[in-house]
BAMIMAR-250237 format. One record per residue (C-alpha): x, y, z; residue in three letters. Coordinates in steps of 0.1 Angstrom, whole numbers, padded with zeros to 4 digits, always signed. Layout:
// residues N
XYZALA
...
END
This chain:
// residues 111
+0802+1138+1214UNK
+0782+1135+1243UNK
+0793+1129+1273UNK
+0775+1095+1282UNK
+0787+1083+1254UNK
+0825+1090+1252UNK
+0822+1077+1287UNK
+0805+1040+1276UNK
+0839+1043+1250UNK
+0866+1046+1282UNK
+0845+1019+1302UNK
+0849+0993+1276UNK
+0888+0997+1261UNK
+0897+0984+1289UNK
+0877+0948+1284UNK
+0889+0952+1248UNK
+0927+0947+1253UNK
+0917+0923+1278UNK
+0902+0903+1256UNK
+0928+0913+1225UNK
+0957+0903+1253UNK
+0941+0867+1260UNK
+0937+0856+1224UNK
+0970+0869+1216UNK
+0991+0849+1241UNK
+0969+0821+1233UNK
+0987+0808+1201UNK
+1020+0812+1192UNK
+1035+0811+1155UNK
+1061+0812+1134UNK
+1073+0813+1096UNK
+1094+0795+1079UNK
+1117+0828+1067UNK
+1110+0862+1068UNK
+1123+0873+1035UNK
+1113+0848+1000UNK
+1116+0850+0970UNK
+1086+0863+0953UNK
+1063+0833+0942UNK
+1079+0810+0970UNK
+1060+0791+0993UNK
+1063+0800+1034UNK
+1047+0776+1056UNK
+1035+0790+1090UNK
+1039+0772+1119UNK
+1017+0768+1152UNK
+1020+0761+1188UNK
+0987+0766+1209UNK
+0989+0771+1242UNK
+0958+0749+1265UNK
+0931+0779+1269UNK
+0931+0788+1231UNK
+0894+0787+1228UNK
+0877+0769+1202UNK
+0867+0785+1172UNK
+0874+0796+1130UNK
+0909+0801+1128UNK
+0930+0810+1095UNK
+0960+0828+1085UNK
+0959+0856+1056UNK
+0989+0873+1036UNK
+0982+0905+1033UNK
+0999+0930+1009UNK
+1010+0963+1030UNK
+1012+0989+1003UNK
+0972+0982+0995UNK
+0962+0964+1025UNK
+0945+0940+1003UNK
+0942+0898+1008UNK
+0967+0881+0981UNK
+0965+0846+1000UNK
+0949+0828+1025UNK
+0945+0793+1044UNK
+0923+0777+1069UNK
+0938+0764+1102UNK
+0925+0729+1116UNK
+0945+0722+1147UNK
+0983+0728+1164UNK
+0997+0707+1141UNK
+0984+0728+1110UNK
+1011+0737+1082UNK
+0992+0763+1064UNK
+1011+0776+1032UNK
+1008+0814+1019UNK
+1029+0822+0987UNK
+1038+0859+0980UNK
+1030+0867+0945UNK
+1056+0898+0940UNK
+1082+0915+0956UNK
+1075+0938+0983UNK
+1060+0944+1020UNK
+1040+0919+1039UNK
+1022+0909+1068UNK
+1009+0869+1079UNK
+0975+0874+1102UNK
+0961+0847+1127UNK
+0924+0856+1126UNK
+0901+0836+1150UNK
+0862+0843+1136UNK
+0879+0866+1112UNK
+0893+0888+1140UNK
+0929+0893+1137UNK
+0949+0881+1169UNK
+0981+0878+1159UNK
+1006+0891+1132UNK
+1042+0888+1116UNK
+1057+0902+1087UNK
+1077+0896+1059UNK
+1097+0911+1027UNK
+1094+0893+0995UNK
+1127+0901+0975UNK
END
């Protein structure tokens, strides 16, 4: 790799995290149990903090054993009670994506 441009990589991980850190601790969320049943409903709560910037926001359930997209819902405003339903047993994780990005994460176990 040259060396311009591993150099042009270093420069800019630093205004990457800085930018990963700030849409991070801009929202705040929480489910409403960390281990369902399979096929039950768990709504995802939201508390935004005042400099969460405008934009596309939604949450997706993702399945960890093939990182695929099994559910996912839109997010309007703070008070937002999206719903994701695990369709079988096994290893999850709930992201907040704003524009698609993923800012935030939790996971979950569906016995």
């Amino acid at each position: 790799m040259p060396r311009r441009t591993l150099l042009s990589l270093l420069l800019a991980i630093p205004a990457a995290c800085s930018e990963l850190r700030r849409y991070h601790s801009s929202v705040s969320f929480q489910l409403s149990t960390d281990e369902p049943s399979a096929g039950q409903p768990v709504e995802v709560r939201f508390q935004y903090l005042d400099e969460a910037p405008p934009g596309s926001y939604s949450v997706v359930l993702l399945s960890m054993d093939a990182r695929v997209e099994v559910d996912q819902a839109e997010v309007t405003d703070a008070s937002s009670r999206p719903v994701l339903t695990p369709p079988s047993p096994g290893a999850y994780s709930v992201e907040f994506r704003k524009d698609g990005r993923m800012i935030a994460h939790r996971r979950l176990t569906a016995r």
